[in-house]
C-alpha positions in Angstrom: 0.0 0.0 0.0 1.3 3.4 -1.0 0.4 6.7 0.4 -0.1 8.4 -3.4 -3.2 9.9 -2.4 -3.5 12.4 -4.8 -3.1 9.1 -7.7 -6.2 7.6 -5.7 -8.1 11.0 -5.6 -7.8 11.6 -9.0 -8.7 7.4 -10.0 -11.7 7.5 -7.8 -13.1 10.9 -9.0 -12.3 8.6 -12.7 -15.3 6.6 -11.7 -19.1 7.6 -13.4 -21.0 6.0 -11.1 -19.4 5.1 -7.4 -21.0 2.7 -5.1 -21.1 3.0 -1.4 -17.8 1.4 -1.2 -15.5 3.8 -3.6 -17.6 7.0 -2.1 -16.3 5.3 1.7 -12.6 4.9 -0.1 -13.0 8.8 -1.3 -13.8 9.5 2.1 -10.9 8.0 3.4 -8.6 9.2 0.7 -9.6 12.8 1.6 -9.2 12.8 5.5 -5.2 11.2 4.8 -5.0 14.6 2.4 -6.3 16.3 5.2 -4.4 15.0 7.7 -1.2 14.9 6.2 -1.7 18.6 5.2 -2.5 19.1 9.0 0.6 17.3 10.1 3.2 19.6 7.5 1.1 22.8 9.0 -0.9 23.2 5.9 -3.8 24.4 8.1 -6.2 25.9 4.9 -5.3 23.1 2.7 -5.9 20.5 5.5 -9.3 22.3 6.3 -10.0 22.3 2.3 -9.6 18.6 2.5 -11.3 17.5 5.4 -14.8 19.5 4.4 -14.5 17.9 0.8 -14.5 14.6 3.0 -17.6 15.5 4.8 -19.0 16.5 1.7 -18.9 13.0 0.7 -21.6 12.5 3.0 -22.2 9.4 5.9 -20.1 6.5 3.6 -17.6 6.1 6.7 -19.0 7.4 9.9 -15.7 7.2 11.6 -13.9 9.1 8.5 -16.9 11.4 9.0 -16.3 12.1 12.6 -12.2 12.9 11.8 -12.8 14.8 9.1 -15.1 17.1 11.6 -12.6 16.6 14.2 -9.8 17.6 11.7 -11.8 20.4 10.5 -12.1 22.0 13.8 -8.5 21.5 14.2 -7.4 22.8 11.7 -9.8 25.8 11.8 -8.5 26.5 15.0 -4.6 26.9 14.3 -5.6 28.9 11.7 -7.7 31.2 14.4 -11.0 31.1 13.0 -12.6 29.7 16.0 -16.0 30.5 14.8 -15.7 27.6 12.3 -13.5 25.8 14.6 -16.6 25.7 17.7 -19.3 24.8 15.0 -17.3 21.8 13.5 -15.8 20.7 16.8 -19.9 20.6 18.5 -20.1 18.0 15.4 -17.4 15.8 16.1 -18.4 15.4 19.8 -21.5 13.7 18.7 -18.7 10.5 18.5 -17.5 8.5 21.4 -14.1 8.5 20.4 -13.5 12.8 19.6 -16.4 13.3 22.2 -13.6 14.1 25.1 -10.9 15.9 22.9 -13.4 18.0 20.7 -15.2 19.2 24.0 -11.4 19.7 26.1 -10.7 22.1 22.7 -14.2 23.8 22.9 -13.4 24.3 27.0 -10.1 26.0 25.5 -11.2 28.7 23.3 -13.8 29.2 25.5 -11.4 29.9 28.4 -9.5 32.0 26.2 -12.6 34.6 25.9 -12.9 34.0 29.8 -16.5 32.0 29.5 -16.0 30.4 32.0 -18.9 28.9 32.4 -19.3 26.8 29.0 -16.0 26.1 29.6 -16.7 24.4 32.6 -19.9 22.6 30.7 -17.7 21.2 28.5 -14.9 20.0 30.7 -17.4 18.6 32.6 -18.3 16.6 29.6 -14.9 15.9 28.3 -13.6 14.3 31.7 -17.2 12.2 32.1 -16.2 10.7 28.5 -12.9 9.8 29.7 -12.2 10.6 33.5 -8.2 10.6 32.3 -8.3 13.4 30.2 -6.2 15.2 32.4 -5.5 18.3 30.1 -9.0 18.5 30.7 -9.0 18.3 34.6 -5.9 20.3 34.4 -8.1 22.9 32.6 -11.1 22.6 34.7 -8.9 23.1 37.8 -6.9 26.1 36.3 -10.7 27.3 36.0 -11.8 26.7 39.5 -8.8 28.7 41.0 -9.5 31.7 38.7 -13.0 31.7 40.1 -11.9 31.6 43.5 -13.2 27.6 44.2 -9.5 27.1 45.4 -10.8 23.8 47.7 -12.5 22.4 44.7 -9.5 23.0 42.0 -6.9 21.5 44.6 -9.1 18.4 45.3 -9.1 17.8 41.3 -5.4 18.2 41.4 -5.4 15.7 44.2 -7.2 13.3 42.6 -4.7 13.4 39.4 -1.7 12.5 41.5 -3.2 10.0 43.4 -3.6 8.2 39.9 -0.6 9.6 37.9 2.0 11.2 40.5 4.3 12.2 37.7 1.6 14.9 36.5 3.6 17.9 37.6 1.0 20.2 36.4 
């Protein structure tokens, strides 16, 4: 297997009349675009290719979900967190970008100082997977800045009692 994704684009789009399975392979082929874009810090090119993989529509559901994940992401380096919030609500709809879509959501909210849907969706990210500790990390920075001192060094607690080489 190659990684010539541009050769696969270009056979698939060759095709008159895909089937379910070639429109799931497109789907596919355009989230490795898009993630390899993402990964040489091509942010509009990788956000170009991940919406063209949504466009496909539901063929994969899980290529579906990383192209909205991948979206957000890349919307997000790029600073266009408008975009980035309305793709990243849509890739917390699966189990597996649930907690890291919300934990990014919690961050640009905490950026503009909303504290309190940053706190929503912390709570969120951490009850999809209680080891997300960016995310308690987060939610405890949070807590101090609102004065719940107890609270944020009881979550702080709890993370070294399970991973005492977190020296956040």
């Amino acid at each position: 297997t190659t990684k010539n994704y541009p050769a696969a684009l270009a056979s698939i789009n060759k095709i008159k009349n895909p089937g379910s399975q070639i429109l799931a392979a497109k789907q596919r082929v355009l989230l490795n675009m898009s993630a390899s874009e993402l990964t040489s810090g091509r942010m509009a090119s990788a956000a170009d290719y991940a919406t063209r993989a949504i466009s496909v529509g539901k063929y994969d559901t899980q290529a579906l979900a990383d192209a909205y994940y991948w979206r957000g992401e890349a919307n997000y380096r790029q600073g266009k967190y408008a975009e980035a919030m309305d793709t990243l609500y849509r890739a917390t709809w699966n189990f597996a970008y649930n907690s890291p879509a919300n934990y990014q959501l919690a961050q640009m909210y905490s950026q503009v100082k909303d504290y309190q849907n940053a706190l929503i969706r912390l709570d969120e990210a951490i009850q999809n997977n209680g080891n997300n500790w960016s995310a308690v990390n987060l939610k405890a920075s949070i807590l101090r800045a609102e004065g719940c001192k107890d609270e944020a060094k009881a979550l702080l607690e709890g993370i070294l009692a399970v991973d005492p080489l977190n020296i956040y």
